[in-house]
N, C-alpha and C positions, 0 to 999 in steps of 0.2 A: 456414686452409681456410675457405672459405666453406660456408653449410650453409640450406639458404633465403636469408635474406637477414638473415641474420648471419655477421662474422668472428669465426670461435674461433680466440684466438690462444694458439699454443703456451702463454703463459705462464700465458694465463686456466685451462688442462687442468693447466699444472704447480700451480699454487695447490689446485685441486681436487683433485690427488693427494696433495699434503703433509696434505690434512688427512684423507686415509683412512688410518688405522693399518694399517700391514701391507702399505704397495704402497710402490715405489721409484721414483726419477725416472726412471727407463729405459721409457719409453713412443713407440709413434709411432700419429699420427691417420693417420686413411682418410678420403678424402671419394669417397665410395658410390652408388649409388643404389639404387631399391629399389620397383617398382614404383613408378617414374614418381615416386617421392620423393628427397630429399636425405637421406643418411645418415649420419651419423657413426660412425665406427667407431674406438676407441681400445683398441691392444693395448697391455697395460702388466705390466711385471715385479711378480709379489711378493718379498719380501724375505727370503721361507722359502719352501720347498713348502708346498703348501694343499693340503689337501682338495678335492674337488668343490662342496662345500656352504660351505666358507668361500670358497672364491674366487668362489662365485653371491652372496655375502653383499658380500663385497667388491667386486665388479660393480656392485651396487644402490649401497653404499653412493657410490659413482664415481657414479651417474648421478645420483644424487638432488643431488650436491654442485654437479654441472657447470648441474642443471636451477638449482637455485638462484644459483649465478651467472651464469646466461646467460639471464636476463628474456626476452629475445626469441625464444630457443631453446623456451623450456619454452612460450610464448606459441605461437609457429609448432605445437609437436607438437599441444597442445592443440583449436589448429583445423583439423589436419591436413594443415597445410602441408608436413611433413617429418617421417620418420619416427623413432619413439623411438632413443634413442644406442644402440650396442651394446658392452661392455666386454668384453672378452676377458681374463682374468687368469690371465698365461703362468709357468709355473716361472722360475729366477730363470737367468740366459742366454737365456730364449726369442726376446725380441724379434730377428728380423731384424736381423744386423750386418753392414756391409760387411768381405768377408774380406780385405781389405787394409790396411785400419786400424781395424776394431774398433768402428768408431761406428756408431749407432743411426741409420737415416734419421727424422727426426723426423715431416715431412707425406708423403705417399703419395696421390695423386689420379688414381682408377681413375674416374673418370665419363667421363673424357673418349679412356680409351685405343684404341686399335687404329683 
């Protein structure tokens, strides 16, 4: 998904989730908008139920990973190109599956629908 004028690609989010303890590879991105911004939105499984206050923990620790690996991402928020990620971290089944086979839509691009 595109997000300003950067590609986050699935793998670069999966790399940034492996390294937050306590979230699972079962995630899909949203490319948003957001008062005329570009948004990133990443729903992603925990691995146990969480609290409110560890899955806000958990969120942060997601975006700080993603700002860190996406130079031009954290660059664009900075100067207001596009607006901060938003992590969503859903009990463990939450993410959206297809009821026919069980898989996780990975990217979800709501900017452009209807």
């Amino acid at each position: 998904v595109v997000i300003g004028a950067d590609n986050v690609s699935i793998d670069a989010i999966a790399g940034c989730v492996a390294r937050v303890e306590g979230l699972s590879q079962y995630f899909t991105l949203f490319g948003k908008s957001a008062a005329g911004q570009d948004l990133l939105e990443i729903q992603v499984e925990s691995l146990e139920p969480q609290d409110a206050a560890t899955q806000a923990e958990l969120a942060e620790q997601l975006v700080a990973a993603i700002l860190q690996e996406k130079p031009v991402m954290a660059s664009n928020l900075a100067t207001g190109i596009i607006a901060r990620p938003v992590v969503l971290v859903l009990l463990p089944g939450g993410p959206p599956r297809n009821p026919r086979t069980g898989k996780i839509k990975r990217v979800i691009e709501e900017r452009h629908a209807g």
